[in-house]
C-alpha positions in Angstrom: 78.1 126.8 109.5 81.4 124.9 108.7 82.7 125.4 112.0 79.5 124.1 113.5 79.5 120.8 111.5 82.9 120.4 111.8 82.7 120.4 116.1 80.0 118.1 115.5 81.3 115.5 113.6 84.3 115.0 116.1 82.2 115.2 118.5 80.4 111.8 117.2 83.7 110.5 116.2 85.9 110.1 118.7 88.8 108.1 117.5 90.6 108.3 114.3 88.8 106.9 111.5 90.1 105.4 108.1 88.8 103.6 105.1 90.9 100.8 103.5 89.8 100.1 99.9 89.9 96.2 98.8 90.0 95.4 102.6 88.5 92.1 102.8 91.7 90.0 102.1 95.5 90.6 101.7 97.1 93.6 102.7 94.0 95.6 103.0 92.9 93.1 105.4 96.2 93.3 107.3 95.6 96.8 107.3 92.4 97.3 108.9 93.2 94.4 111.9 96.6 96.8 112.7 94.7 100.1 112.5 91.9 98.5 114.8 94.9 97.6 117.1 95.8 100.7 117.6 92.5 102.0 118.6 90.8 103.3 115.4 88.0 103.2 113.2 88.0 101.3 110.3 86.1 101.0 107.0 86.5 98.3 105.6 85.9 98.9 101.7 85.0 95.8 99.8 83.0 95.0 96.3 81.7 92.1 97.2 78.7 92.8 100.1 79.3 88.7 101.6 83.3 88.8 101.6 83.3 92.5 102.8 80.8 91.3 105.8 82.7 87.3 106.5 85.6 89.9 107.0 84.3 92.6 109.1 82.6 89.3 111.1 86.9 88.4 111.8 87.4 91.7 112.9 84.8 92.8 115.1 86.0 91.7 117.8 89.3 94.1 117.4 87.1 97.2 117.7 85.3 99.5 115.6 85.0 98.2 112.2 82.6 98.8 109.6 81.7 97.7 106.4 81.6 100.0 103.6 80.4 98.1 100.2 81.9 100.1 97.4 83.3 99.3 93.7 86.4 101.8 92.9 85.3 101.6 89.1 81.8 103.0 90.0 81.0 106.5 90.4 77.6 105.9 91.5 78.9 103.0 94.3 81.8 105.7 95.4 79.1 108.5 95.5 76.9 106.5 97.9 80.3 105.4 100.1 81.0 109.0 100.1 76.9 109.5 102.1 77.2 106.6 103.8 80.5 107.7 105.6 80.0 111.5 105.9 76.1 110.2 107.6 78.2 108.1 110.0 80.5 111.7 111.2 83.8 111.7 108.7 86.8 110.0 108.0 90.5 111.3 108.1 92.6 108.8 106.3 91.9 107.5 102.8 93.7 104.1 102.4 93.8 103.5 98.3 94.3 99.5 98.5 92.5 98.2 95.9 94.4 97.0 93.0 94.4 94.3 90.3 97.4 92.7 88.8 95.7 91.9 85.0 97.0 89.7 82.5 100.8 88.3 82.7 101.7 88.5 79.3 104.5 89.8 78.3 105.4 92.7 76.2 105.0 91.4 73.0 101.8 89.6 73.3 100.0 92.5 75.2 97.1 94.2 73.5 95.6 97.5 74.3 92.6 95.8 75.6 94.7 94.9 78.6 95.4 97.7 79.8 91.9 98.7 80.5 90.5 96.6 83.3 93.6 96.8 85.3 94.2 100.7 84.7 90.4 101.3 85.7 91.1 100.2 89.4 94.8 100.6 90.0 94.6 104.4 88.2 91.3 105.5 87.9 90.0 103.8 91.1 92.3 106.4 93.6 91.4 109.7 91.4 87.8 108.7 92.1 88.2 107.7 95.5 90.0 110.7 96.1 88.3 113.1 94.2 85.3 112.1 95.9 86.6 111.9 99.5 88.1 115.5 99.6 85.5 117.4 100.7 85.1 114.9 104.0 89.4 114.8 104.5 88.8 118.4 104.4 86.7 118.6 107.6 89.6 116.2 109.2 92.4 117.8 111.4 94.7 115.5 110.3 94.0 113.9 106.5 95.9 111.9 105.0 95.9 109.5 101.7 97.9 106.3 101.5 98.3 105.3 97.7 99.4 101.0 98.0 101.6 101.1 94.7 104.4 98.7 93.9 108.4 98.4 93.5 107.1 97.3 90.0 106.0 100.6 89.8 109.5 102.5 90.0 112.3 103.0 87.5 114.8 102.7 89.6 113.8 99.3 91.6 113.0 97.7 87.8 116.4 98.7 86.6 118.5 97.6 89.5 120.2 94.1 89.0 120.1 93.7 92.7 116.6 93.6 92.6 113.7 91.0 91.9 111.6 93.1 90.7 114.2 93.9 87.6 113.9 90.3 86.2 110.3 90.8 85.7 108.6 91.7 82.6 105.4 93.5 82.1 104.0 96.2 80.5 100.1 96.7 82.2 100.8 96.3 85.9 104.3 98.4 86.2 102.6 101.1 84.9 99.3 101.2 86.4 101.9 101.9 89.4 104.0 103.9 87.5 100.9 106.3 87.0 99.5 106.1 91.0 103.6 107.4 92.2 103.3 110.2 89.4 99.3 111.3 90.5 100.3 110.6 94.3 103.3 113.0 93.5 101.1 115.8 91.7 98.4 115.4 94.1 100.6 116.0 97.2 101.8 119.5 95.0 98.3 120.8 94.4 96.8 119.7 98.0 99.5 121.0 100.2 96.8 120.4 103.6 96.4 117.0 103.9 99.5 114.2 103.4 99.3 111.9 100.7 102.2 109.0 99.7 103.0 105.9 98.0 103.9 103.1 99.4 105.6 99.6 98.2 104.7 97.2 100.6 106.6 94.8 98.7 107.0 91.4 97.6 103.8 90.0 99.8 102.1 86.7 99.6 98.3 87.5 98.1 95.9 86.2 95.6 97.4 89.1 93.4 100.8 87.1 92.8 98.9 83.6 93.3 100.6 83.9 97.4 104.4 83.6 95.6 105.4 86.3 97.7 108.1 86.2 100.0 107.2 88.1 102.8 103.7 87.5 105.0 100.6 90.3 104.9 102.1 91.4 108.6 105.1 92.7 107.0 103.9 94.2 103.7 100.7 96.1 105.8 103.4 97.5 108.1 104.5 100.7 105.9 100.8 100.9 104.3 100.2 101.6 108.6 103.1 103.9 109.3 102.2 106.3 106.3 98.7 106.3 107.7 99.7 107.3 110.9 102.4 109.5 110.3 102.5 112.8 112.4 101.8 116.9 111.1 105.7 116.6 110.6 105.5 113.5 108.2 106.2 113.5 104.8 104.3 113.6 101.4 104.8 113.2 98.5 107.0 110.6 99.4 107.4 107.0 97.9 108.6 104.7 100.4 108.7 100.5 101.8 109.7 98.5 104.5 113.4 99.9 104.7 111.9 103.6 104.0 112.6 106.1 101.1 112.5 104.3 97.3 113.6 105.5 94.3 110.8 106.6 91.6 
C-alpha cells in the first residue's frame, strides 16, 4: 500500500516541491521567486491569508506557486497545512523561514515574558513544522529541511572581534537561534534519511532589523536555496552562509 501511494503521488507531482514558511516578504519571499526559477513548486507559507495571496499574485507568473495559509504557533493551522499539502500529492523540502526578532532590550532589562513570543516561532515553530511534516518528507526521494537561523545564533561569530554580529547585545533572539542550530544538529543525528541544516543568511535588509541590513534579500536567499537543493551527497547537520561552513 505504501509503495502504491508513493508512485502515485510523483506521479501527480512532477517537479520538485517545497514549502517556505513566512514567505510572503523578505527572505522567504526571495526564496520562493529563486526556487520557482529553477523550475519548482512552491508553497508559499504565510499567516496572514491577504499578504500570503498579494504575494503568491507577484509570483505566479514565475511558475507553480501556491499558497498555503498556516500559523507556525498553531497546531491546529499546521495540522490542516499538513491535509492541505499531502491532498495536493507531497512535498520534499521543508523551508523553516519564519522567525521573529522580539524585543531589543538589552540584557539587563529583559524579562522572562520576552522570551516567550519570540521562542514560540523561532524554536517551537520548526519542531512543529517538522514534526508534523515527516511523515510526507518520508514519501519524498529526496527530503530535505532548511532551518533559516542566524550568525547571532553562534558562539563563535558573537565572540569574534572581526565580526558585527559581536558588538551586538541580546539575550532573546541569539538564542532562539542558538536553540534552532542545536535541534537542527540533533535532528540531523536521529533522522539520518532526509538532510536537514542551518543556515545564516546573514546580515539582510527586512522588516526583522527595520531593513538596516547590509546586504539585499537576493544575496541572503541565496544559501537558504543552495541548502535546499543540495544533492544525495550534501551535507547535514551542517551550519553554513554565504562564504560556506560557520562556526557554532
Amino acid at each position: 500500500m505504501t509503495t502504491e501511494r508513493n508512485t502515485t503521488q510523483h506521479m501527480t507531482r512532477h517537479t520538485t516541491g517545497a514549502l517556505v514558511t513566512g514567505a510572503n516578504k523578505g527572505i522567504g519571499f526571495e526564496t520562493a521567486r529563486q526556487l520557482l526559477g529553477l523550475g519548482w513548486q512552491v508553497w508559499l507559507g504565510a499567516r496572514d491569508e491577504e499578504r500570503g495571496a498579494k504575494a503568491v499574485a507577484e509570483l505566479a507568473a514565475l511558475g507553480d506557486v501556491r499558497l498555503l495559509v498556516v500559523d507556525v504557533t498553531s497546531d491546529e493551522s499546521v495540522a490542516a497545512a499538513v491535509a492541505t499539502i499531502t491532498e495536493a500529492g507531497g512535498v520534499d523540502v521543508l523551508i523553516n523561514n519564519a522567525g521573529i526578532a522580539g524585543s531589543f532590550s538589552s540584557p539587563d532589562e529583559t524579562v522572562p515574558m520576552d522570551f516567550l513570543p519570540v521562542y514560540g516561532v523561532n524554536v517551537l515553530g520548526p519542531v512543529r513544522m517538522i514534526h508534523a511534516f515527516l511523515p510526507l518528507l518520508r514519501e519524498s526521494t529526496h527530503p530535505r529541511i532548511v532551518n533559516v537561523s542566524s550568525g547571532m545564533g553562534s558562539f563563535g561569530i558573537t565572540t569574534d572581534p572581526s565580526r558585527l554580529e559581536s558588538a551586538l547585545y541580546g539575550l532573546v533572539y541569539p538564542s532562539s537561534k542558538s536553540a534552532l542550530n542545536m535541534i537542527t544538529s540533533m535532528y540531523a543525528k536521529d533522522l539520518p534519511w532526509l538532510k536537514i541544516n542551518a543556515v545564516d543568511p546573514g546580515y539582510t535588509a527586512t522588516d526583522l532589523n527595520g531593513h538596516n541590513g547590509v546586504q539585499s534579500v537576493e544575496v541572503g536567499a541565496a544559501p537558504v536555496v543552495r541548502m535546499a537543493t543540495i544533492g544525495a551527497d550534501g551535507p547535514t547537520g551542517s551550519f553554513s552562509g554565504q562564504q560556506g561552513e560557520l562556526p557554532w
